[in-house]
N, C-alpha and C positions, 0 to 999 in steps of 0.2 A: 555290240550296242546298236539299236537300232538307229537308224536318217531319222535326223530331226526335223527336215524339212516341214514349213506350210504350218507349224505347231500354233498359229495366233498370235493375237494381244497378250493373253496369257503366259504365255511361252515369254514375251516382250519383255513382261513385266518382272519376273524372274532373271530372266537374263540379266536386266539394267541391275539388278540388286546384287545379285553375285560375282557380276563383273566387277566392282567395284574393290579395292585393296584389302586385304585380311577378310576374316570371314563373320559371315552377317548374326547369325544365331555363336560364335562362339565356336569351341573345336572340342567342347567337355558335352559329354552325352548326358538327354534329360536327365533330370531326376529322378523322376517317377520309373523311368526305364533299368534305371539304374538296380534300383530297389526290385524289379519287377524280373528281371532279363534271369537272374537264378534257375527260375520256375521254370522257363523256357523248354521244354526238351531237345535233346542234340537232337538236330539234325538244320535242313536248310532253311533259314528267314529270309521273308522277303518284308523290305521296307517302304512303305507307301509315300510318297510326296517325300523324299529324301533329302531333299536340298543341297547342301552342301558335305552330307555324310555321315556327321559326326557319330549321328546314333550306330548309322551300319557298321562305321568302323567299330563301333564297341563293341558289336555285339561278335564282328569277324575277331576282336580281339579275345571273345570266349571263346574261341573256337569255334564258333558259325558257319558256314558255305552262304557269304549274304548275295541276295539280291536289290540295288537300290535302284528305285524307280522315282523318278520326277521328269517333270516337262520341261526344264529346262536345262542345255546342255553345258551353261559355264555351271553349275551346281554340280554335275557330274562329274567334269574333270576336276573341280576342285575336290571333289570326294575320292579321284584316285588319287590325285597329290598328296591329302590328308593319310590314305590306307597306305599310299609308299612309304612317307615318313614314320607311320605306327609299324611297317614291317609286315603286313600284311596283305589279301588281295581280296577286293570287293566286286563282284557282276556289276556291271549299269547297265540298265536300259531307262532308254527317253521316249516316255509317254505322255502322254495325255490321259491322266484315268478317267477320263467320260469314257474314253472307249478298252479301256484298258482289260484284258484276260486273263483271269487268275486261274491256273490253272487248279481243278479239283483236286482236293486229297493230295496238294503234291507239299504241303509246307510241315513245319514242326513247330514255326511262328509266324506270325505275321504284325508288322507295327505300323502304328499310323500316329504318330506324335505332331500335332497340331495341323493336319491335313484338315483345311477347310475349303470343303466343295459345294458347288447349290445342290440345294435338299435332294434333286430327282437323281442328281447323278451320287450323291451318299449315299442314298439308300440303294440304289446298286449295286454299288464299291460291296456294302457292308454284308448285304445278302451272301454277295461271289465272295467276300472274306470268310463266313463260315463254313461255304460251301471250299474253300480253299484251303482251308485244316487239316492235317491229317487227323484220324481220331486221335485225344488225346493233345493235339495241337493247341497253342495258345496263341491269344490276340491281347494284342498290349495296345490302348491309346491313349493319350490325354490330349484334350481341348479345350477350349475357352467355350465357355457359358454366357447364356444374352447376360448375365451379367458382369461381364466386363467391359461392357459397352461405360459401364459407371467411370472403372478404373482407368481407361485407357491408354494400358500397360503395354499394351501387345495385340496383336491378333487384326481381322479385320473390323473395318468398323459398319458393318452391315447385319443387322439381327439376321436376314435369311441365310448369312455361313455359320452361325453360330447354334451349337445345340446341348443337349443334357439327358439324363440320363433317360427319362421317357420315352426319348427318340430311340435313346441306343437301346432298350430292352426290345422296341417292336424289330427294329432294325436288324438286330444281331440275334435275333430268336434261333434256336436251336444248341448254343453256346450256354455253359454252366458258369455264370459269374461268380468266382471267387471274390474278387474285391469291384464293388461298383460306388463310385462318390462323388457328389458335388463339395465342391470346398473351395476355402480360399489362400488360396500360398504366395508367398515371396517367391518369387523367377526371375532368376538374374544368366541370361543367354543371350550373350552379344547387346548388341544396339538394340534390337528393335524387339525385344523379350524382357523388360526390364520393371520390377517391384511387384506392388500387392496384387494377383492376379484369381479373376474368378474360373477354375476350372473344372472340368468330368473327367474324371479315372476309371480306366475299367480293366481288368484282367478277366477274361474268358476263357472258358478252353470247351473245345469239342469234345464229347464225350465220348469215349473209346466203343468200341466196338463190342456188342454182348454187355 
Protein backbone atom coordinates (compact mmCIF):
# COMPACT_ATOMS: atom_id res chain seq x y z
CA UNK A 1 0.00 0.00 0.00
CA UNK A 2 1.30 3.06 -0.83
CA UNK A 3 2.43 6.49 2.16
CA UNK A 4 -0.52 8.20 2.50
CA UNK A 5 1.18 11.01 3.47
CA UNK A 6 0.32 15.13 2.56
CA UNK A 7 -3.08 13.34 0.75
CA UNK A 8 -5.14 17.02 1.82
CA UNK A 9 -8.47 18.24 2.96
CA UNK A 10 -9.85 15.67 0.93
CA UNK A 11 -7.95 12.97 2.36
CA UNK A 12 -9.34 14.82 5.91
CA UNK A 13 -12.56 14.58 4.92
CA UNK A 14 -12.75 10.90 4.32
CA UNK A 15 -10.80 10.05 7.22
CA UNK A 16 -13.20 12.00 9.80
CA UNK A 17 -16.19 9.72 8.02
CA UNK A 18 -14.69 6.39 8.20
CA UNK A 19 -13.08 6.88 11.53
CA UNK A 20 -16.16 6.90 12.98
CA UNK A 21 -17.90 3.41 14.62
CA UNK A 22 -19.44 0.78 12.13
CA UNK A 23 -19.37 1.41 8.60
CA UNK A 24 -20.69 4.56 6.73
CA UNK A 25 -22.02 3.12 3.27
CA UNK A 26 -23.14 -0.28 5.09
CA UNK A 27 -20.87 -3.76 4.50
CA UNK A 28 -23.71 -5.23 1.54
CA UNK A 29 -22.26 -4.30 -2.00
CA UNK A 30 -24.22 -1.95 -4.44
CA UNK A 31 -26.95 -3.00 -6.08
CA UNK A 32 -26.51 -2.13 -9.28
CA UNK A 33 -22.95 -4.08 -8.83
CA UNK A 34 -24.51 -6.77 -7.69
CA UNK A 35 -26.68 -7.37 -10.68
CA UNK A 36 -23.74 -6.22 -12.94
CA UNK A 37 -20.44 -8.10 -11.37
CA UNK A 38 -21.74 -11.63 -13.53
CA UNK A 39 -20.74 -9.91 -16.72
CA UNK A 40 -17.45 -9.19 -15.39
CA UNK A 41 -14.67 -11.43 -16.91
CA UNK A 42 -12.30 -13.45 -14.60
CA UNK A 43 -9.55 -11.96 -14.25
CA UNK A 44 -8.17 -8.71 -11.87
CA UNK A 45 -10.64 -5.53 -10.78
CA UNK A 46 -9.65 -2.65 -9.67
CA UNK A 47 -11.98 -0.38 -7.67
CA UNK A 48 -12.12 3.26 -7.91
CA UNK A 49 -12.83 5.53 -4.68
CA UNK A 50 -13.33 2.26 -2.50
CA UNK A 51 -14.16 3.51 0.70
CA UNK A 52 -14.62 1.27 3.04
CA UNK A 53 -14.63 -1.98 0.65
CA UNK A 54 -17.71 -3.37 0.60
CA UNK A 55 -17.94 -3.51 -3.17
CA UNK A 56 -14.23 -5.07 -3.56
CA UNK A 57 -14.89 -7.35 -1.14
CA UNK A 58 -17.69 -8.67 -3.29
CA UNK A 59 -16.29 -8.87 -6.05
CA UNK A 60 -12.87 -10.71 -4.18
CA UNK A 61 -15.79 -12.81 -3.02
CA UNK A 62 -16.46 -13.96 -6.93
CA UNK A 63 -13.24 -14.81 -7.06
CA UNK A 64 -11.61 -11.53 -8.19
CA UNK A 65 -7.68 -10.60 -7.52
CA UNK A 66 -9.24 -6.94 -6.44
CA UNK A 67 -7.49 -3.75 -6.34
CA UNK A 68 -9.12 -1.01 -4.02
CA UNK A 69 -8.14 2.42 -4.39
CA UNK A 70 -9.37 5.39 -2.29
CA UNK A 71 -7.68 8.43 -0.57
CA UNK A 72 -8.18 7.72 2.39
CA UNK A 73 -6.42 5.43 4.79
CA UNK A 74 -9.05 4.41 7.70
CA UNK A 75 -11.38 3.28 4.52
CA UNK A 76 -8.66 1.13 3.69
CA UNK A 77 -8.00 -0.65 6.75
CA UNK A 78 -11.54 -0.96 7.25
CA UNK A 79 -11.77 -2.74 3.85
CA UNK A 80 -9.01 -5.22 4.97
CA UNK A 81 -11.01 -5.78 8.26
CA UNK A 82 -14.32 -6.21 6.26
CA UNK A 83 -12.07 -8.88 3.40
CA UNK A 84 -10.64 -10.75 6.71
CA UNK A 85 -14.05 -11.34 8.23
CA UNK A 86 -15.52 -12.40 4.47
CA UNK A 87 -12.30 -14.81 4.43
CA UNK A 88 -10.83 -13.34 1.61
CA UNK A 89 -7.73 -10.87 0.60
CA UNK A 90 -8.08 -7.44 -1.21
CA UNK A 91 -4.88 -5.10 -2.58
CA UNK A 92 -5.18 -1.38 -1.31
CA UNK A 93 -3.64 1.26 -2.52
CA UNK A 94 -4.03 5.08 -1.15
CA UNK A 95 -4.50 7.52 -3.76
CA UNK A 96 -5.52 10.50 -4.77
CA UNK A 97 -7.11 9.89 -8.34
CA UNK A 98 -6.45 13.35 -9.62
CA UNK A 99 -3.08 11.85 -10.14
CA UNK A 100 -3.77 8.36 -10.02
CA UNK A 101 -2.34 5.46 -13.04
CA UNK A 102 -4.18 3.08 -14.33
CA UNK A 103 -2.26 1.00 -15.74
CA UNK A 104 -3.17 0.10 -19.80
CA UNK A 105 -4.71 -3.16 -20.87
CA UNK A 106 -3.98 -4.48 -17.34
CA UNK A 107 -7.73 -4.85 -15.88
CA UNK A 108 -10.76 -7.58 -16.71
CA UNK A 109 -12.97 -4.79 -14.75
CA UNK A 110 -12.85 -1.68 -13.37
CA UNK A 111 -15.73 -0.12 -10.91
CA UNK A 112 -16.40 3.21 -9.84
CA UNK A 113 -19.64 3.27 -7.66
CA UNK A 114 -20.43 6.76 -6.60
CA UNK A 115 -16.85 8.08 -7.23
CA UNK A 116 -17.48 11.82 -7.42
CA UNK A 117 -14.63 13.96 -8.70
CA UNK A 118 -14.50 17.77 -10.30
CA UNK A 119 -15.38 17.36 -13.92
CA UNK A 120 -11.34 17.93 -15.22
CA UNK A 121 -10.08 15.29 -13.08
CA UNK A 122 -13.34 12.67 -14.34
CA UNK A 123 -12.77 13.13 -17.39
CA UNK A 124 -9.32 11.87 -16.96
CA UNK A 125 -10.12 8.99 -14.57
CA UNK A 126 -12.66 7.89 -17.41
CA UNK A 127 -10.45 8.37 -20.55
CA UNK A 128 -7.28 6.19 -18.42
CA UNK A 129 -10.61 3.85 -17.46
CA UNK A 130 -11.02 2.71 -20.99
CA UNK A 131 -7.61 2.89 -21.87
CA UNK A 132 -7.33 0.62 -18.69
CA UNK A 133 -9.56 -2.44 -20.06
CA UNK A 134 -8.30 -5.24 -21.16
CA UNK A 135 -10.12 -5.87 -24.54
CA UNK A 136 -13.10 -7.43 -23.68
CA UNK A 137 -12.94 -5.77 -20.28
CA UNK A 138 -15.90 -4.21 -18.27
CA UNK A 139 -16.51 -0.86 -16.58
CA UNK A 140 -19.38 -0.94 -13.97
CA UNK A 141 -20.47 2.72 -12.39
CA UNK A 142 -23.26 4.12 -10.84
CA UNK A 143 -23.75 7.91 -9.69
CA UNK A 144 -25.96 10.39 -8.83
CA UNK A 145 -27.36 12.80 -11.37
CA UNK A 146 -27.93 16.81 -10.86
CA UNK A 147 -30.99 15.43 -10.10
CA UNK A 148 -30.59 14.58 -6.74
CA UNK A 149 -29.73 17.65 -5.75
CA UNK A 150 -33.92 17.47 -5.49
CA UNK A 151 -33.83 14.37 -3.47
CA UNK A 152 -31.21 14.87 -1.04
CA UNK A 153 -30.63 11.34 -0.32
CA UNK A 154 -27.04 11.10 -0.76
CA UNK A 155 -24.22 12.08 -2.69
CA UNK A 156 -22.63 15.60 -2.78
CA UNK A 157 -24.48 18.51 -2.75
CA UNK A 158 -22.69 20.50 -5.64
CA UNK A 159 -23.95 20.13 -9.34
CA UNK A 160 -20.19 20.47 -10.65
CA UNK A 161 -19.60 16.53 -8.97
CA UNK A 162 -22.63 15.45 -10.36
CA UNK A 163 -23.09 13.95 -13.87
CA UNK A 164 -25.37 11.76 -16.52
CA UNK A 165 -25.21 9.90 -19.14
CA UNK A 166 -24.14 12.67 -21.81
CA UNK A 167 -21.04 13.21 -19.91
CA UNK A 168 -20.23 9.55 -19.77
CA UNK A 169 -20.80 8.77 -23.59
CA UNK A 170 -18.17 11.64 -24.55
CA UNK A 171 -16.07 10.55 -21.62
CA UNK A 172 -15.94 6.79 -22.00
CA UNK A 173 -15.92 6.81 -25.78
CA UNK A 174 -14.33 3.83 -27.31
CA UNK A 175 -16.35 1.44 -24.71
CA UNK A 176 -19.51 -0.65 -26.12
CA UNK A 177 -22.42 0.31 -23.62
CA UNK A 178 -24.35 -2.65 -22.80
CA UNK A 179 -26.68 -1.02 -20.32
CA UNK A 180 -26.55 2.86 -20.15
CA UNK A 181 -29.54 4.74 -17.85
CA UNK A 182 -30.77 7.50 -15.94
CA UNK A 183 -33.32 6.56 -13.48
CA UNK A 184 -34.60 6.83 -10.04
CA UNK A 185 -34.30 4.06 -7.23
CA UNK A 186 -34.72 3.51 -3.68
CA UNK A 187 -30.82 3.17 -2.04
CA UNK A 188 -30.76 2.10 1.23
CA UNK A 189 -26.53 1.89 2.13
CA UNK A 190 -25.54 2.98 5.45
CA UNK A 191 -26.35 6.40 6.76
CA UNK A 192 -25.52 8.58 4.29
CA UNK A 193 -26.99 6.70 1.07
CA UNK A 194 -30.51 6.38 2.11
CA UNK A 195 -34.19 6.54 -0.13
CA UNK A 196 -35.49 7.88 -3.36
CA UNK A 197 -32.34 8.47 -5.44
CA UNK A 198 -31.61 10.16 -8.90
CA UNK A 199 -28.85 7.99 -10.58
CA UNK A 200 -26.58 6.87 -14.03
CA UNK A 201 -25.83 3.33 -14.71
CA UNK A 202 -23.60 2.25 -17.14
CA UNK A 203 -22.07 -1.23 -17.98
CA UNK A 204 -19.32 -0.99 -20.79
CA UNK A 205 -16.90 -3.12 -21.99
CA UNK A 206 -13.97 -2.68 -24.37
CA UNK A 207 -14.27 -4.23 -27.41
CA UNK A 208 -11.99 -7.21 -27.97
CA UNK A 209 -9.42 -7.38 -30.19
CA UNK A 210 -10.12 -8.16 -34.24
Amino acid sequence: MRDGLNMGPRSSFWDKRYSQPGFAYGTNPNEFLVRAAPRIPDGPVLCLASGEGRNAVHLAELGHEVTAVDISLAGLEKTKLLAAERGVSVWTTQADLADYAIEAGAWSGIVAIFAHLPPQVRRRLHRAVVQGLAPGGAFVLEAYTADQLQHGTGGPPLRELLFGLDELREELEGLDFLHAKEIVRHIEEGKFHHGTSAVVQVFGVRPSAG
